[in-house]
N, C-alpha and C positions, 0 to 999 in steps of 0.2 A: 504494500500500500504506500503509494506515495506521498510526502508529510509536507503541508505548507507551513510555512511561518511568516507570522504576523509580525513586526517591528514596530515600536507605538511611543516616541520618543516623547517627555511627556516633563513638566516644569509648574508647576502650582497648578496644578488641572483637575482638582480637588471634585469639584463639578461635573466633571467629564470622566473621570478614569471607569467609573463602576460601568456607567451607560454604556461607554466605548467596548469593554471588553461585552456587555453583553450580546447586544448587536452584531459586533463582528463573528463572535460565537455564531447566535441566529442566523448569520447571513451563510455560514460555514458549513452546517445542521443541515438548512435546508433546497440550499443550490447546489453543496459541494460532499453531500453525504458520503464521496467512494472516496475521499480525502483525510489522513489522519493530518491534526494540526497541530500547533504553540503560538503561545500568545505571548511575545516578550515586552514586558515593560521595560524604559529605561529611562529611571529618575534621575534629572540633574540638579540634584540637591533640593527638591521640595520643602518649602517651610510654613506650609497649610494643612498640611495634614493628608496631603495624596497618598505621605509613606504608608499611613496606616491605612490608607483604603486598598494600595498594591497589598499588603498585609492579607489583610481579609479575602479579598479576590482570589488569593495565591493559595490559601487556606483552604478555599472552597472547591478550587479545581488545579488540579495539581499539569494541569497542561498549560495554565499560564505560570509566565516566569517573569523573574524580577530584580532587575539590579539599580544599584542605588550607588552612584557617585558620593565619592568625600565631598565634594563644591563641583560648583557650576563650571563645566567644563566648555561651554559655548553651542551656539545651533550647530554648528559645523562638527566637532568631534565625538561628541556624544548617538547622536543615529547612524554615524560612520561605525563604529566601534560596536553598536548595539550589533548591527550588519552581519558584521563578522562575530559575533558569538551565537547567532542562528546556525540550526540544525537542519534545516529543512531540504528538499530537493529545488524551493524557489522561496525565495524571501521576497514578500509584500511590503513595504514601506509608506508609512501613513502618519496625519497626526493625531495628535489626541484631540481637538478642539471641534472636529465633524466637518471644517472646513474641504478634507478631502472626502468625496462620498466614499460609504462604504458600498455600495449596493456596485460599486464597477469590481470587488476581487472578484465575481465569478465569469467576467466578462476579462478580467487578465489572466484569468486560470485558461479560458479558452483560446485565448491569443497563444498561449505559452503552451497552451498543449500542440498546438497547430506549430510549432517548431522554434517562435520568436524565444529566443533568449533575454532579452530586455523588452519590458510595454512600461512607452515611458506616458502618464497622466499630463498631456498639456491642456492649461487656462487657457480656453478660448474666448470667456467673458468672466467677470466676478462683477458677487456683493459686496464685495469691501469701497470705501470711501474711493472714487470716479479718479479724484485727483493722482491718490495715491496708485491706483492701478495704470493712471496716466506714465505718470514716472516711472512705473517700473518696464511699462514698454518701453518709454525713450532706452532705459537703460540697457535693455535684455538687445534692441538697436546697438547703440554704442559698443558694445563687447564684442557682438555677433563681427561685427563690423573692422576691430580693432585685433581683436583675437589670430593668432595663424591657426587655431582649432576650431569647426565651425561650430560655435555656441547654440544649444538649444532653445528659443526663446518658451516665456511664459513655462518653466519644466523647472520645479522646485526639489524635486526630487522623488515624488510620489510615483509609484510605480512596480513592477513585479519584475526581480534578478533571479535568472537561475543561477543554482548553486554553482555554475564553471566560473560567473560571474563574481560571485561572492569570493570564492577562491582566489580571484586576480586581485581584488581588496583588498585581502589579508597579506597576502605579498608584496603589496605596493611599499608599505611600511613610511607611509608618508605623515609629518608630526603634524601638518595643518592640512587633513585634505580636503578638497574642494570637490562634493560627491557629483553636482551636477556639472562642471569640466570634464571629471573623469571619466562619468557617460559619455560625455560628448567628443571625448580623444577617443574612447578604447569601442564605444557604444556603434560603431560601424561593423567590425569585427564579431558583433556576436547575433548578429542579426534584428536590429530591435525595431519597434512597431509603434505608432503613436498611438493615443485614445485620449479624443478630447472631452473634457466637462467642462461645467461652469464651477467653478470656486463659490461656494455658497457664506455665508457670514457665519462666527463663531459663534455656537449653540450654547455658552456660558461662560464668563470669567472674562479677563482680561487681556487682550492681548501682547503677549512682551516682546513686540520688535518693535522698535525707535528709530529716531534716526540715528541714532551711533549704529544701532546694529543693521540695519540698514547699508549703510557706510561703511562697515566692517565688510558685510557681504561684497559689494562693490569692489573695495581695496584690494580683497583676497582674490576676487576672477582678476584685476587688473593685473596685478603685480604677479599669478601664479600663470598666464595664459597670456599676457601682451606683452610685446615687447615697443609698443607705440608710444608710451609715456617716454620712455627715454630719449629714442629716435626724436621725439618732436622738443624733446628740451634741448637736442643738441639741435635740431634743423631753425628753430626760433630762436637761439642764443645766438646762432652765425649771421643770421637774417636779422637780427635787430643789433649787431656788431658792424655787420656793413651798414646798415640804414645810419648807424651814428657818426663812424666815418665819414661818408659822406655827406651828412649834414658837416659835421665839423669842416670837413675840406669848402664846402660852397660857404661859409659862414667865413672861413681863413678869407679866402680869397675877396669876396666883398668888403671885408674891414678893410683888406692891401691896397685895395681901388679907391674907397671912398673911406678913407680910415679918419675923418676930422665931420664926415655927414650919416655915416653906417652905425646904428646904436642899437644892437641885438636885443636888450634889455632883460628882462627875467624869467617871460613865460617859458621861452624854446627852453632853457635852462632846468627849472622848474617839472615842465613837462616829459622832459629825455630821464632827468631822474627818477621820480615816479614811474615812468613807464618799465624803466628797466628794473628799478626796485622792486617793482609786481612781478618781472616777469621772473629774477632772481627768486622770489621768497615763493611762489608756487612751485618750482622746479624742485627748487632744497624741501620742500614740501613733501613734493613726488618721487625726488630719490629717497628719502625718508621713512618712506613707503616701502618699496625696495627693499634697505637695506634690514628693515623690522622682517618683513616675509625673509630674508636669506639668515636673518641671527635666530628665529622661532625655529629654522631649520636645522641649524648647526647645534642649537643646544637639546633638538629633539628630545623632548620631555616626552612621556608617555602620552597619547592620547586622553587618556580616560584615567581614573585611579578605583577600584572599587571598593565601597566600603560595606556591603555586601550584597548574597546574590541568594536568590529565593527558585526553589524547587530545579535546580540543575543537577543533572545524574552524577557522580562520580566522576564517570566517563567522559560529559560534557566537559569537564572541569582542566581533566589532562589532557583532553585535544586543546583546549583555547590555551593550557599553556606552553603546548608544544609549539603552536600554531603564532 
């Protein structure tokens, strides 16, 4: 019998954790009856009280499972991590807030039976705030665009891996990975499929992405996937090196001419500093950027740390840490 696993990465969702695992159970029950499953939680430091609802849950059915981070290890390393401690012959990746429907696993069970190794979930509309879904097409643009990997737009990472897939994760051994790049570099190679929904609005709680994290998202496709931020601070720092030059040279040459009636005065002066001072403190900015993504790398901290893990076999336990 072949085993799905659920991945359910999850952050004060106190609200949501019970519901989520029930549903998905239900949805599992009774479209995917000839499927044995797991349901993994993975807490990044819940301070609402979700650990004891994972608790409970984990209690009642010993096919969900549950691990619980020291502290909050970020959106990005935490469902990476949970990934690769799946069992399954295809891992499901979902959130806990209902934003992604549940009702599409038996509609990726059947993509993936039909041969697809990756069914990747793209937003073709959402409920979330207009503005904000505005932005993040410019953005999902911008990458696609800048990237030498063709970036998937509107693909947050919701979607169903087979386990060949999961396999090359656990290999990669990357300290900040960026799951939806990785699709997008390796995701040609293993045959994958799209299926699109709409993003519906979170069914309870709050949402915790800001704009710092937001911006963090951003930073990490930039600086892990382009190589355009630099190229463009060296092609505009030569370009506004010669524009000053020249200015300087027609400005020499006019005083030489008319040097007792020629009075430059303070704006051009004024305005060359400032412009080059902008153009200076964005770049040291963006190399900045840079050089934080190659030192998070060098000092390769562990992904994840756990502080512990609920209803995992023995055996589970010596593969992840052989693995």
């Amino acid at each position: 019998m072949k085993k799905i696993s659920i991945l359910i990465p999850c952050y004060n969702e106190i609200d949501n954790v019970e519901l989520m695992s029930q549903t998905v159970i239900n949805v599992l029950n009774e479209a995917l009856p000839q499927y044995d499953y797991e349901l993994l939680f993975i807490d990044n430091c819940s301070t609402d009280g979700t650990r004891d609802v994972l608790e409970k849950i984990c209690r009642e059915n010993k096919k969900i499972k549950a691990i619980f981070n020291v502290t909050n290890f970020g959106q990005f390393n935490s469902p990476f991590y949970g990934m690769c401690q799946t069992t399954g012959d295809c891992t499901i990746s979902m959130c806990c807030d209902f934003q992604d429907p549940v009702e599409l696993i038996p509609r990726f069970v059947e993509e993936w039976e039909k041969g697809h190794k990756i069914v990747s979930g793209i937003k073709t509309s959402s409920k979330e705030n207009p503005i904000i879904y505005f932005l993040r097409s410019m953005y999902y643009k911008m990458i696609r665009n800048m990237s030498d990997t063709e970036m998937i737009e509107h693909f947050t990472g919701f979607g169903l891996y087979d386990k060949t897939f999961i396999d090359i994760l656990r290999e990669l051994d990357d300290p900040i990975p960026f799951l939806r790049g990785i699709v997008a570099e390796y995701g040609h190679g293993f045959d994958r499929v799209e299926i699109e929904y709409e993003q519906a609005k979170r069914r309870a709680g709050k949402t915790h992405n800001n704009f710092y994290t937001l911006y963090d998202a951003a930073m990490l496709s930039i600086t892990s996937y382009t190589k355009v931020g630099l190229r463009l601070a060296t092609m505009l720092g030569f370009l506004s090196s010669g524009i000053s030059l020249l200015v300087a040279l027609i400005y020499l040459v006019r005083k030489l001419i008319s040097w007792d009636h020629f009075n430059a005065g303070n704006a051009p002066i004024l305005i060359g500093v400032y412009l080059i001072g902008s153009l200076q403190l964005f770049f040291i900015g963006l190399l900045g950027e840079y050089i934080l993504n190659i030192n998070t790398r060098v000092i390769h901290r562990p992904l994840v740390v756990e502080e512990k893990r609920i209803n995992f076999d023995p055996d589970d336990e010596k593969d992840d840490k052989d693995a």
